[in-house]
C-alpha positions as CSV (number, residue, x, y, z in Angstrom):
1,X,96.4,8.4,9.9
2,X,92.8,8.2,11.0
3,X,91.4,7.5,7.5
4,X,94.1,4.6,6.8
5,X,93.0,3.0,10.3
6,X,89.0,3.3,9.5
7,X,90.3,1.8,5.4
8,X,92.2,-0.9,7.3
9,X,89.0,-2.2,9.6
10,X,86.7,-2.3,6.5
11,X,87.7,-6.0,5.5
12,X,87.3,-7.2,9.4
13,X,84.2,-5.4,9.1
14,X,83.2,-7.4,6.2
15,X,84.1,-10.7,7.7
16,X,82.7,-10.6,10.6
17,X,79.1,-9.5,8.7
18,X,79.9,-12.5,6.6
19,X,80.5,-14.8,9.7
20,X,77.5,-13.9,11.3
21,X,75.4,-14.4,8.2
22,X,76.4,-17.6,8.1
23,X,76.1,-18.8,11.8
24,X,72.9,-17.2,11.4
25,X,71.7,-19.4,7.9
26,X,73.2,-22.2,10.1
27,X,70.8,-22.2,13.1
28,X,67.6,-21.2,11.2
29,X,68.8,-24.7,9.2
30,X,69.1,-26.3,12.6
31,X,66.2,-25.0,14.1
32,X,64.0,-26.2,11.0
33,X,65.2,-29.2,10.9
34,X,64.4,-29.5,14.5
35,X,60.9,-28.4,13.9
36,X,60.3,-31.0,11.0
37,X,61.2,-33.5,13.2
38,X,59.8,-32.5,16.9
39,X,56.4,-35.1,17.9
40,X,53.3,-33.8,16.7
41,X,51.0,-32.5,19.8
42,X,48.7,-35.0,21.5
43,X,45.0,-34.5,20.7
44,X,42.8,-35.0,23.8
45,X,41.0,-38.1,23.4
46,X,37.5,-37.8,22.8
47,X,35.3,-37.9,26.2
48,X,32.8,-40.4,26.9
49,X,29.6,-40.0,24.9
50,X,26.7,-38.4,27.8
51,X,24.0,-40.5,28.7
52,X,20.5,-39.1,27.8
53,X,16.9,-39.8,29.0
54,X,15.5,-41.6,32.2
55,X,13.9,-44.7,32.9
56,X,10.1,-43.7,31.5
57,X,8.0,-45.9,33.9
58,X,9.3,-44.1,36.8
59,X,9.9,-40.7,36.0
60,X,6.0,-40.7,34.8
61,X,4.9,-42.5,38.2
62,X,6.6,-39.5,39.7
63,X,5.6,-36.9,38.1
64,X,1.8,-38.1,37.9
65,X,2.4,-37.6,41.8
66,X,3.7,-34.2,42.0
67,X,2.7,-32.5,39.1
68,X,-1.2,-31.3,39.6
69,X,-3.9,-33.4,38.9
70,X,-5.5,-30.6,36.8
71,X,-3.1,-31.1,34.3
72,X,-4.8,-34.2,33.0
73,X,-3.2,-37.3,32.0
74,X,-2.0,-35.8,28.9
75,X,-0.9,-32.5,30.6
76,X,1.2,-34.3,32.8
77,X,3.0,-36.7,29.9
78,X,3.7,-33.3,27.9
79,X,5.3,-31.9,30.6
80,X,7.1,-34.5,31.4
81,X,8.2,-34.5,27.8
82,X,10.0,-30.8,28.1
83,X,11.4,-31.8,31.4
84,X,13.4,-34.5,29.7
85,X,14.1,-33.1,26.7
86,X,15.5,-30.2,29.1
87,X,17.8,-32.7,30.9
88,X,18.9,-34.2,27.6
89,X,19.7,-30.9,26.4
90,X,21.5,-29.3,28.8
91,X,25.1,-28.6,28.4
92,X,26.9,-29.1,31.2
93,X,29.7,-26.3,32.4
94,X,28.9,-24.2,29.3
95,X,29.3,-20.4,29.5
96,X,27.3,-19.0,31.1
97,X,25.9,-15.2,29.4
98,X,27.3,-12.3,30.7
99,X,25.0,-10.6,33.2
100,X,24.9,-7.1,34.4
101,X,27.0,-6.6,37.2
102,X,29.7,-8.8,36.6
103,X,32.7,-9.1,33.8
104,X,34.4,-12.3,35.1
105,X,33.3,-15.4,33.2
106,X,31.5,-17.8,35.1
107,X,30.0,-21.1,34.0
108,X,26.6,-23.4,34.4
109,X,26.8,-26.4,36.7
110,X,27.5,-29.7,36.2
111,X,25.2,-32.1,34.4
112,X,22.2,-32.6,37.5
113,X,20.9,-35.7,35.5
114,X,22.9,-38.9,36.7
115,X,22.2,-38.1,40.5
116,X,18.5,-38.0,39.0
117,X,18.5,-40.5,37.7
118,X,20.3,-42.0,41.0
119,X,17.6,-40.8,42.8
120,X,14.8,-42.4,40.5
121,X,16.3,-46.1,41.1
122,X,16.3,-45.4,44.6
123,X,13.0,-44.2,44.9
124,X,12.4,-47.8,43.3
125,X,14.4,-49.6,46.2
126,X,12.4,-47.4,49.1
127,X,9.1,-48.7,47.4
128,X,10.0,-52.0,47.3
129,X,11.7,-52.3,50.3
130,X,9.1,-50.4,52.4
131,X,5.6,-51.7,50.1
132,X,6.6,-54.5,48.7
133,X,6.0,-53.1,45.0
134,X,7.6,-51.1,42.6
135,X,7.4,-47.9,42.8
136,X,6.0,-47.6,38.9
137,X,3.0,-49.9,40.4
138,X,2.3,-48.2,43.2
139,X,-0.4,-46.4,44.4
140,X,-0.6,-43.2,44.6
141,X,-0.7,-42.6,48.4
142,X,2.1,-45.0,48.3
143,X,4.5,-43.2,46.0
144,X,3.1,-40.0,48.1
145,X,4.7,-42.1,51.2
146,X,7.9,-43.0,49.4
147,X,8.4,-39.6,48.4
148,X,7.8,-38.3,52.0
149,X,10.4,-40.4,53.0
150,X,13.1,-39.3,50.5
151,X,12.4,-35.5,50.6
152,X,12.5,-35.6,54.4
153,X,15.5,-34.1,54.5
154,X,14.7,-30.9,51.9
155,X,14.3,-27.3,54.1
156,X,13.0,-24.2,52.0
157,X,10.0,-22.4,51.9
158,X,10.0,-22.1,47.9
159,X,10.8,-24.3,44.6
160,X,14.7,-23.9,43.9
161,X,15.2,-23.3,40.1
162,X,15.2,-26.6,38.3
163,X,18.9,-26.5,37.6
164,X,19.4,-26.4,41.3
165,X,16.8,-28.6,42.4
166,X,18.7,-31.3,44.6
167,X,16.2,-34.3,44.1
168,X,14.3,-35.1,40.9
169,X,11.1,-34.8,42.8
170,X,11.6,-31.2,42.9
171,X,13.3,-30.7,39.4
172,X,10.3,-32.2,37.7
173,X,7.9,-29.8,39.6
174,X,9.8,-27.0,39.6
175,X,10.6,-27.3,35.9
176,X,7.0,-27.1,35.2
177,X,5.9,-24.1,37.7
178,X,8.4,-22.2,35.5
179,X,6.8,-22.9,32.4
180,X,3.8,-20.8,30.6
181,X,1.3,-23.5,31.6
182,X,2.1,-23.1,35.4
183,X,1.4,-19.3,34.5
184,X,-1.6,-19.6,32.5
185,X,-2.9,-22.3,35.2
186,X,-2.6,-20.2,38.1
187,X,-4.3,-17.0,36.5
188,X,-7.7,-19.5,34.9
189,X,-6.8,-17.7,31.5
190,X,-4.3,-18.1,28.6
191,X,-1.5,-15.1,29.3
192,X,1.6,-17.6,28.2
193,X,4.4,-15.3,29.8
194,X,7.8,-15.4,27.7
195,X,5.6,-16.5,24.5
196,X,5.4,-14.0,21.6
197,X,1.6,-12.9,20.5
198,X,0.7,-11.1,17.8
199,X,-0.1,-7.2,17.9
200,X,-3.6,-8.0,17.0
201,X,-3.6,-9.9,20.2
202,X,-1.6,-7.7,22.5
203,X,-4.6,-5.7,23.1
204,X,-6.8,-8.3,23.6
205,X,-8.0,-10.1,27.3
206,X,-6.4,-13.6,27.8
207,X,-8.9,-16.5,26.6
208,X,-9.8,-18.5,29.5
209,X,-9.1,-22.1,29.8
210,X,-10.7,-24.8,28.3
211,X,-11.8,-26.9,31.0
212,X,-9.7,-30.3,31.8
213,X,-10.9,-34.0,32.0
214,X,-8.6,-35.0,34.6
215,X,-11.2,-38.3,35.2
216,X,-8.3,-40.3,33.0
217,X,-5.1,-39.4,35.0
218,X,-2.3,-41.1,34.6
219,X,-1.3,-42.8,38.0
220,X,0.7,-45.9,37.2
């Protein structure tokens, strides 16, 4: 009696696999077609090309006035050079390297150089507004005043890294005290810190500096 009642549900059995084999070809036909015809995803549109380099005439006024007159006229052009081709550089919010300490991912700051640059024109306006001349043409002790006036507000008793430098005044000077010339400048001999030499020179004293002509400085 059992064995006739299992015989007898074979052919349900069978139907209902057959049913659900179909319902199943039917809705992964459905949901194909519904794929083929779903919107394509949006691509982000692109973002506004960043804006490079600074107005020339005045970032050289200002950093003939607060880089060291030491460096010569052409020290002071080639480091203004590296501090713009810094800026331009410089990828704003990027990833930051993973330091010691620390697993979670953090990320660089915004890009610094359009409040520089800010800060450039207005240097310009204070100039003009307080000596009657731009600030490209003025003289030195006059750019030395205009600057008093805009850093008035800084407080610290040291450089901030140039990334974090809050006026262009101090981004330009403190971009340069971090280089190798600031280095070898302060010790009178050539050490280059964070520069490869070879072993042959490893063991060898620094060269001193050749001495500057700083009679041909750069001041407007």
């Amino acid at each position: 009696m059992q064995r006739d009642r299992e015989s007898s549900d074979v052919p349900a059995r069978r139907r209902f696999l057959k049913t659900a084999g179909v319902l199943a070809v039917g809705t992964a036909t459905v949901a194909g077609t519904a794929c083929d015809v779903k919107e394509p995803a949006k691509v982000d549109e692109p973002t506004a090309a960043r804006r490079m380099g600074f107005d020339r005439s005045l970032l050289d006024a200002l950093a003939a006035t607060v880089l060291p007159a030491s460096l010569g006229a052409d020290g002071v052009r080639a480091a203004t050079d590296r501090f713009v081709r810094w800026a331009d550089g410089y990828e704003p919010v990027a990833e930051e390297m993973h330091g010691y300490g620390y697993a979670d991912v953090r990320y660089l700051p915004p890009d610094p150089a359009p409040a520089w640059r800010a800060q450039l024109d207005a240097l310009d306006m204070l100039s003009r507004k307080t000596h009657r001349v731009p600030f490209a043409s003025a003289e030195p002790e006059q750019r030395i005043a205009v600057l008093d006036a805009a850093l008035r507000g800084e407080r610290g008793d040291r450089l901030p890294a140039p990334l974090n430098a809050r006026h262009i005044a101090l981004a330009v000077l403190a971009h340069w005290c971090a280089s190798p010339d600031a280095w070898n400048l302060a010790y009178g001999a050539r050490i280059s810190p964070l520069t490869c030499r070879s072993l042959d020179e490893a063991t060898r004293a620094p060269l001193p500096l050749a001495p500057v002509d700083t009679t041909t400085r750069r001041t407007s």
